[in-house]
N, CA, C and O atoms as a GROMACS GRO file, in nm:
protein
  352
    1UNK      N    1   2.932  -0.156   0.440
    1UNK     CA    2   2.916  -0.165   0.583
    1UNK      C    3   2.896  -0.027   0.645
    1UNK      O    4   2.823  -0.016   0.743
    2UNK      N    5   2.968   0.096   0.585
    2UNK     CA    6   2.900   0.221   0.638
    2UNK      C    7   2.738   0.227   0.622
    2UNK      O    8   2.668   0.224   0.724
    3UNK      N    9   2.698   0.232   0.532
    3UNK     CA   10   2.561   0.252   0.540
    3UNK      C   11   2.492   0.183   0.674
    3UNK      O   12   2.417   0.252   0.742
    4UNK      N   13   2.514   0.066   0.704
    4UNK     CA   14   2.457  -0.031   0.802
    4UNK      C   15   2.475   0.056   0.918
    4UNK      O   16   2.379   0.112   0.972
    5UNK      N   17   2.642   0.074   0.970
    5UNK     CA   18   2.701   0.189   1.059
    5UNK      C   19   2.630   0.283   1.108
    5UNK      O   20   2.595   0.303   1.224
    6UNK      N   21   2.606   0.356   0.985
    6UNK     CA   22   2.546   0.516   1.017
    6UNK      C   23   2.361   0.440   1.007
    6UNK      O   24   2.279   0.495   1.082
    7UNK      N   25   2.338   0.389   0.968
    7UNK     CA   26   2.157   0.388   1.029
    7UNK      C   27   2.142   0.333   1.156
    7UNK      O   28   2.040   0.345   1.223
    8UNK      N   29   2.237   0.274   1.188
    8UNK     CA   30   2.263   0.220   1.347
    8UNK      C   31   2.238   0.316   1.433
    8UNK      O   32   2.146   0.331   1.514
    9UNK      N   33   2.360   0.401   1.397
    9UNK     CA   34   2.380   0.504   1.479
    9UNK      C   35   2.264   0.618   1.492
    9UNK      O   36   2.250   0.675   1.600
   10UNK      N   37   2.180   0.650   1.379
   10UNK     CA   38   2.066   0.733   1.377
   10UNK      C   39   1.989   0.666   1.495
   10UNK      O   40   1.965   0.727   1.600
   11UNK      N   41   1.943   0.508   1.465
   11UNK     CA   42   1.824   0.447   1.476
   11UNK      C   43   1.895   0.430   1.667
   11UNK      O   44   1.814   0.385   1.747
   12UNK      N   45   2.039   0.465   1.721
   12UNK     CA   46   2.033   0.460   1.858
   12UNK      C   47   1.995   0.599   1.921
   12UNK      O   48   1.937   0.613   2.029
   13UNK      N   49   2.037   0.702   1.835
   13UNK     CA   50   2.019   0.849   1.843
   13UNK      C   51   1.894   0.881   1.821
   13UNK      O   52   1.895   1.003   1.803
   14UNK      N   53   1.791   0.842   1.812
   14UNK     CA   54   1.656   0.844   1.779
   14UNK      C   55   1.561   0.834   1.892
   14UNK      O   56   1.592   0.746   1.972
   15UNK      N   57   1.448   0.902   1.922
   15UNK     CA   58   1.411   0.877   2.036
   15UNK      C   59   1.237   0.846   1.984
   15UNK      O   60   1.210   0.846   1.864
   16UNK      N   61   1.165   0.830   2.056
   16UNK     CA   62   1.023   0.719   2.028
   16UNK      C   63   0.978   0.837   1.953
   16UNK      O   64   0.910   0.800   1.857
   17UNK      N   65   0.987   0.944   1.959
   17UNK     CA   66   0.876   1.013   1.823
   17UNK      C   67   0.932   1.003   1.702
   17UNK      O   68   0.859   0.990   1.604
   18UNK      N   69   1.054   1.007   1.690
   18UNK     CA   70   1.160   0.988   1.528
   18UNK      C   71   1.082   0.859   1.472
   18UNK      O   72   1.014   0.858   1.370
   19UNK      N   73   1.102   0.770   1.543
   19UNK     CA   74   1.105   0.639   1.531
   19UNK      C   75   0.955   0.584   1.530
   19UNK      O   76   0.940   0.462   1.534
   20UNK      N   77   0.853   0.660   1.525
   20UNK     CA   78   0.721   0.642   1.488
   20UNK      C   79   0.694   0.729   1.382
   20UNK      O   80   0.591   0.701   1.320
   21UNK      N   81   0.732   0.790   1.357
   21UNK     CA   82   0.743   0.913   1.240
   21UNK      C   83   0.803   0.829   1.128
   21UNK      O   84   0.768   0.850   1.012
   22UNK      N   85   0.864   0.766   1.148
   22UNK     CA   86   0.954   0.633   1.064
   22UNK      C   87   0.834   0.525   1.039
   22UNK      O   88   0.815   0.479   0.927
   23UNK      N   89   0.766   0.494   1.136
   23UNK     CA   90   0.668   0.396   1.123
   23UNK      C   91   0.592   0.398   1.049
   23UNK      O   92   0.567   0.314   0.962
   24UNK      N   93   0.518   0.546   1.080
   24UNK     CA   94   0.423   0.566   0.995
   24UNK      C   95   0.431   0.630   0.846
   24UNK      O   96   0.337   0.658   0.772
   25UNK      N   97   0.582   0.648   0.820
   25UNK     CA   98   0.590   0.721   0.675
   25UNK      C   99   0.581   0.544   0.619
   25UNK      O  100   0.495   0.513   0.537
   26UNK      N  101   0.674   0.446   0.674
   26UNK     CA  102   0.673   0.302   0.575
   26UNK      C  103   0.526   0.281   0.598
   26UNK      O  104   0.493   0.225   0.494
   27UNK      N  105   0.412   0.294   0.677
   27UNK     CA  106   0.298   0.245   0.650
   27UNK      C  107   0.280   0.305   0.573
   27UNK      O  108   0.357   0.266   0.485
   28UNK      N  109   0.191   0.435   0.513
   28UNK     CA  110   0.222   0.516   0.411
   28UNK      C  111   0.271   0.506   0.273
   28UNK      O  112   0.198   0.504   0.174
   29UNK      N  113   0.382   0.501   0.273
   29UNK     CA  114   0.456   0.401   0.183
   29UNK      C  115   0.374   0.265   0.137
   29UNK      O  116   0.329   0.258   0.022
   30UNK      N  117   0.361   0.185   0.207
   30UNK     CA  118   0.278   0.068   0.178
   30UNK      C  119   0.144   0.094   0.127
   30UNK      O  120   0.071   0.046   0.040
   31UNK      N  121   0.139   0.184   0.209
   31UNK     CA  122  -0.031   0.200   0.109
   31UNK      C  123  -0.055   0.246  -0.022
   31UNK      O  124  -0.145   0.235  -0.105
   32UNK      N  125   0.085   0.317  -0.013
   32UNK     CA  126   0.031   0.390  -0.196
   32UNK      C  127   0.115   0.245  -0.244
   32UNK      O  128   0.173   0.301  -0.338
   33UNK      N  129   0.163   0.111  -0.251
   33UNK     CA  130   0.176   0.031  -0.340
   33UNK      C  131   0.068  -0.022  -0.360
   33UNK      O  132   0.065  -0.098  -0.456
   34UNK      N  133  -0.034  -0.008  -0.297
   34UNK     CA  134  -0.229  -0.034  -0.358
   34UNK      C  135  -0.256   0.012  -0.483
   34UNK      O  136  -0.331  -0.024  -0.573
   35UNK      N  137  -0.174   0.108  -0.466
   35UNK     CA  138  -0.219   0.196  -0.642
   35UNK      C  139  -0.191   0.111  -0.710
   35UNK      O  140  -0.277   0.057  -0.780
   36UNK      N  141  -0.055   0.069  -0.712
   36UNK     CA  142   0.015   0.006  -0.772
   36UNK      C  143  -0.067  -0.100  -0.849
   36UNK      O  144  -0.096  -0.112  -0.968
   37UNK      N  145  -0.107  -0.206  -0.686
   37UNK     CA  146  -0.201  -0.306  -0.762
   37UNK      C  147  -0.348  -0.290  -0.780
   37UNK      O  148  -0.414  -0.393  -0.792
   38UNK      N  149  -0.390  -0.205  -0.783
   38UNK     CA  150  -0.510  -0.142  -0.838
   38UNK      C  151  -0.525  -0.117  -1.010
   38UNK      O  152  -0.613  -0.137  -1.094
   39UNK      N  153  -0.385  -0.060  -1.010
   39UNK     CA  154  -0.370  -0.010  -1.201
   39UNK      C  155  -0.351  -0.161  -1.262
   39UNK      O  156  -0.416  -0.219  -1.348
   40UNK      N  157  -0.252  -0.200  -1.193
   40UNK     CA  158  -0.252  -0.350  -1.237
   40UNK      C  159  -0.356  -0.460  -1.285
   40UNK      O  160  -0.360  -0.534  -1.384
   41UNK      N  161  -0.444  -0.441  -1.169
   41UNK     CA  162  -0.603  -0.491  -1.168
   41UNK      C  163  -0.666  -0.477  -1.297
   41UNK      O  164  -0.707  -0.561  -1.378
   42UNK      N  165  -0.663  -0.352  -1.297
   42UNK     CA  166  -0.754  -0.246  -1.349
   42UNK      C  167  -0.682  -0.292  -1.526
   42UNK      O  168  -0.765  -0.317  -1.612
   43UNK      N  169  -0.600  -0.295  -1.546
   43UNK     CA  170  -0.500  -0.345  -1.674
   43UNK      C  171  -0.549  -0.462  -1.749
   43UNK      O  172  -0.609  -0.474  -1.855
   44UNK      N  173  -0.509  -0.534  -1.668
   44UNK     CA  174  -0.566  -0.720  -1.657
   44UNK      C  175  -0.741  -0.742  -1.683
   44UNK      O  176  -0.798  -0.836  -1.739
   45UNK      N  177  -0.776  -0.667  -1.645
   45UNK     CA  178  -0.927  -0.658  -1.629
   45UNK      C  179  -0.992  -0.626  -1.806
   45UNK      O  180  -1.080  -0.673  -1.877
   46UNK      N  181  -0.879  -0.510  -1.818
   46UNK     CA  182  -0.928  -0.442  -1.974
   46UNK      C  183  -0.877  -0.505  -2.070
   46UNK      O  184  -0.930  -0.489  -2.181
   47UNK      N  185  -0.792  -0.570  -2.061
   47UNK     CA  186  -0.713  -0.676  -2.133
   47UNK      C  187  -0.783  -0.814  -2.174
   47UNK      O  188  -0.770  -0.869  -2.283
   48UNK      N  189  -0.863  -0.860  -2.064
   48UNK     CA  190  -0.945  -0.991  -2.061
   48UNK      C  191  -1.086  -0.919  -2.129
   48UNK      O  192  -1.164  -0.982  -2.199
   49UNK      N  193  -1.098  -0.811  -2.104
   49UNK     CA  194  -1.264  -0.768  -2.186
   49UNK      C  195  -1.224  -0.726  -2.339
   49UNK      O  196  -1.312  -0.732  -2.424
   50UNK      N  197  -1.083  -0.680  -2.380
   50UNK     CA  198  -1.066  -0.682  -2.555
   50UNK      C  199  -1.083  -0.796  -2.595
   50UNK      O  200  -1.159  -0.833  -2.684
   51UNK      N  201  -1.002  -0.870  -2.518
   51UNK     CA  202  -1.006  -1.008  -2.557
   51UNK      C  203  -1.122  -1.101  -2.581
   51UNK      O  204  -1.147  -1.194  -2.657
   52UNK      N  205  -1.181  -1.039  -2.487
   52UNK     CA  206  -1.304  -1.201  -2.504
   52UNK      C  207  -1.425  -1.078  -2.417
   52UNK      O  208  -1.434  -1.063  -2.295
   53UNK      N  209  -1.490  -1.016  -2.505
   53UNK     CA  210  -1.636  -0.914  -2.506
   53UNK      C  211  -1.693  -0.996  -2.433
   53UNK      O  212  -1.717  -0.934  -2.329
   54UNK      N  213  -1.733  -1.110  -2.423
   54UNK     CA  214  -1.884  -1.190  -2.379
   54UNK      C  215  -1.845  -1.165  -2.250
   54UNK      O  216  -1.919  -1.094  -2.182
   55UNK      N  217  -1.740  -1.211  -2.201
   55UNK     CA  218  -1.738  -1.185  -2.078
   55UNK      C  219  -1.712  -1.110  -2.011
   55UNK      O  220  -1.646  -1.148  -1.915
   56UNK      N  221  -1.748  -0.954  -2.020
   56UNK     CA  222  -1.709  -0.807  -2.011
   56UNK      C  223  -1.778  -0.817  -1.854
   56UNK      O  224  -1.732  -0.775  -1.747
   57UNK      N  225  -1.882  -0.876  -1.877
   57UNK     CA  226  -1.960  -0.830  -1.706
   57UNK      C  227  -1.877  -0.930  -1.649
   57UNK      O  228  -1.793  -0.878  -1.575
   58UNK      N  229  -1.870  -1.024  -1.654
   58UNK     CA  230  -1.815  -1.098  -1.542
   58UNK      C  231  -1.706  -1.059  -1.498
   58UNK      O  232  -1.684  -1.085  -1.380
   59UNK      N  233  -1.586  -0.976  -1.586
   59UNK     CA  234  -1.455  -0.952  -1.577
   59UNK      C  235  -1.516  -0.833  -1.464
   59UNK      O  236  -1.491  -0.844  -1.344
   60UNK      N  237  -1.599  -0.723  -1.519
   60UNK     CA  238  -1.627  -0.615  -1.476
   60UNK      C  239  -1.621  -0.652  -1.300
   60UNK      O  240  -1.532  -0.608  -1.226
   61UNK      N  241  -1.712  -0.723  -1.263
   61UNK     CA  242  -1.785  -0.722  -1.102
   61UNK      C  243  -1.650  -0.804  -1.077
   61UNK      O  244  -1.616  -0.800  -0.958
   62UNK      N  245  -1.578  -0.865  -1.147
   62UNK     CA  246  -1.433  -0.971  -1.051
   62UNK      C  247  -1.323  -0.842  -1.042
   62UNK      O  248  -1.256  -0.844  -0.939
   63UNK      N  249  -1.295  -0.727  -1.137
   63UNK     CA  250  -1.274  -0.652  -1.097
   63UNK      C  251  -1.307  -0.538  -0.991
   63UNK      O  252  -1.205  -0.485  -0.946
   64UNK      N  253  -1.388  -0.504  -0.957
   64UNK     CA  254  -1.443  -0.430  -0.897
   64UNK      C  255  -1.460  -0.479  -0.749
   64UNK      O  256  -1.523  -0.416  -0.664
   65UNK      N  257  -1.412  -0.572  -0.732
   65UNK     CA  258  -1.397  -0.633  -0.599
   65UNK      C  259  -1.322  -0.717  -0.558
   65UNK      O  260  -1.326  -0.786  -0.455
   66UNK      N  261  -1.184  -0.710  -0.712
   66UNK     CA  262  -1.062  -0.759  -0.680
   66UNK      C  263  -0.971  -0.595  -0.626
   66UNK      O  264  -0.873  -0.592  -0.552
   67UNK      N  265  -1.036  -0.478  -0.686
   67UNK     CA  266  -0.998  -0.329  -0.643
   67UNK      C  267  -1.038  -0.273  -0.538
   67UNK      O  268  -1.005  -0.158  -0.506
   68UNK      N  269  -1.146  -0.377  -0.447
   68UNK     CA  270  -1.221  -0.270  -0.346
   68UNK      C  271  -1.169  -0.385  -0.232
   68UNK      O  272  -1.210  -0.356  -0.120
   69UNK      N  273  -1.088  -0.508  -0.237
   69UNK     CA  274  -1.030  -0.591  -0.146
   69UNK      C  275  -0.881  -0.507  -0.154
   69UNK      O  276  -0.810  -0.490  -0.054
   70UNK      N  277  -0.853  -0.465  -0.270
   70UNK     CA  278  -0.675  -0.387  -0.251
   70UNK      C  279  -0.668  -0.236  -0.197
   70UNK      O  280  -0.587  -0.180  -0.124
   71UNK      N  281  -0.788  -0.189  -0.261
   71UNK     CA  282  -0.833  -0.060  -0.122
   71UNK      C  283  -0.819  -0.071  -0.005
   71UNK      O  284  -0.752   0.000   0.070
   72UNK      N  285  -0.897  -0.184   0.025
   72UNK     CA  286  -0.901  -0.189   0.146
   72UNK      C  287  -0.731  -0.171   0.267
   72UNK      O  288  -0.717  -0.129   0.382
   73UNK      N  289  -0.629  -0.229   0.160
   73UNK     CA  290  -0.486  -0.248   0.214
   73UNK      C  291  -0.451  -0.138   0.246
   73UNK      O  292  -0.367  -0.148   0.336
   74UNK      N  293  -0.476  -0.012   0.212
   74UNK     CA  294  -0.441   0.118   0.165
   74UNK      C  295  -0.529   0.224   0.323
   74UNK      O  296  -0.475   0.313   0.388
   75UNK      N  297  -0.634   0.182   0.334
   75UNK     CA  298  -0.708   0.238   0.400
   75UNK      C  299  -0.648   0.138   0.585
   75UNK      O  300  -0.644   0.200   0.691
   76UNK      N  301  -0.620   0.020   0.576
   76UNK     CA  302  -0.599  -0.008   0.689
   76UNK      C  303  -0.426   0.026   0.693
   76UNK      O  304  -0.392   0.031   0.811
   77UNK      N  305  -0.303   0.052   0.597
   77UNK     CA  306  -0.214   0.109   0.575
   77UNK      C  307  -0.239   0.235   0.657
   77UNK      O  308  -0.174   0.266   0.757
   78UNK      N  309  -0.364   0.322   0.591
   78UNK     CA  310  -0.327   0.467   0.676
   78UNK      C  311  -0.392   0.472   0.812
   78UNK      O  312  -0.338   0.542   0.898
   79UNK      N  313  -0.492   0.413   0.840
   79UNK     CA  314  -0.571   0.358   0.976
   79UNK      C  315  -0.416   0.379   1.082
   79UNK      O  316  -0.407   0.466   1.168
   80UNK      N  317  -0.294   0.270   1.045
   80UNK     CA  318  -0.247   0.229   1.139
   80UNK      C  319  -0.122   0.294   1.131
   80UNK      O  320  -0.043   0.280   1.225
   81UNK      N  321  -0.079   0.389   0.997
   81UNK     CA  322   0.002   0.559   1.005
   81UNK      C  323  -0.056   0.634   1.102
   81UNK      O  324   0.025   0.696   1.171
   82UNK      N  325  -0.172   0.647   1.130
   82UNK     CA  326  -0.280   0.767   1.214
   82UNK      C  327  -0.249   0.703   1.372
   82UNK      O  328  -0.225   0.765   1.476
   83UNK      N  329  -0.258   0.588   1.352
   83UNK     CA  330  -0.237   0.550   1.500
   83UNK      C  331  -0.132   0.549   1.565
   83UNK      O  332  -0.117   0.587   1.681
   84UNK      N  333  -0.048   0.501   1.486
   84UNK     CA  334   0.082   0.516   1.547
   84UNK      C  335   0.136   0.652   1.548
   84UNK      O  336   0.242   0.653   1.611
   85UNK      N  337   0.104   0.770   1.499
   85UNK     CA  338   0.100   0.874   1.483
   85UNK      C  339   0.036   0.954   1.602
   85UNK      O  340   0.090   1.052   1.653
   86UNK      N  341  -0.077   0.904   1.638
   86UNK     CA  342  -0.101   0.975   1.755
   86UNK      C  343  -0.157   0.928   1.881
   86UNK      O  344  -0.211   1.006   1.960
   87UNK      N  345  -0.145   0.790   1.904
   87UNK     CA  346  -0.176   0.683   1.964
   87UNK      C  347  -0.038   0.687   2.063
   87UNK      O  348  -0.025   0.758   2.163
   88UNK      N  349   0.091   0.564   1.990
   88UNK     CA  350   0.168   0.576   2.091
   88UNK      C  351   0.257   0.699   2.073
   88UNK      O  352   0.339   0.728   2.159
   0.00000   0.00000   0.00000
């Protein structure tokens, strides 16, 4: 229950720039777990082409735009770090 306590107490002691500075580090945060599922992708992808060659292209282009839809998370992640950053 201290822990709960003392972030209370920061998060009343905090005034709107702390507390967007906070915002935008967890957006941030969120975006680099894209990597995350990008390598993942990217894993799965090379895994299904040892496995079964014939279907190397098809794996290829379902990857390549199962990685450029999880980009995308990453890029609207920092879009809305930047904004809240210098917006409000």
């Amino acid at each position: 229950m201290g822990f709960l306590a003392n972030m209370a107490q920061i998060f009343l002691a905090a005034d709107q720039a702390g507390l967007a500075a906070i915002g935008a580090g967890l957006a941030v945060c969120m975006g680099t777990f894209s990597s995350i599922g990008e390598s993942r992708i990217a894993c799965h992808a090379i895994d299904g082409m040892v496995r079964n060659p014939e279907m190397a292209k098809n794996l290829r282009s379902t990857m390549i735009l199962a990685i450029a839809l999880d980009e995308s998370t990453a890029i609207y992640a920092f879009v809305i770090a930047i904004l809240i950053l210098f917006v409000l």
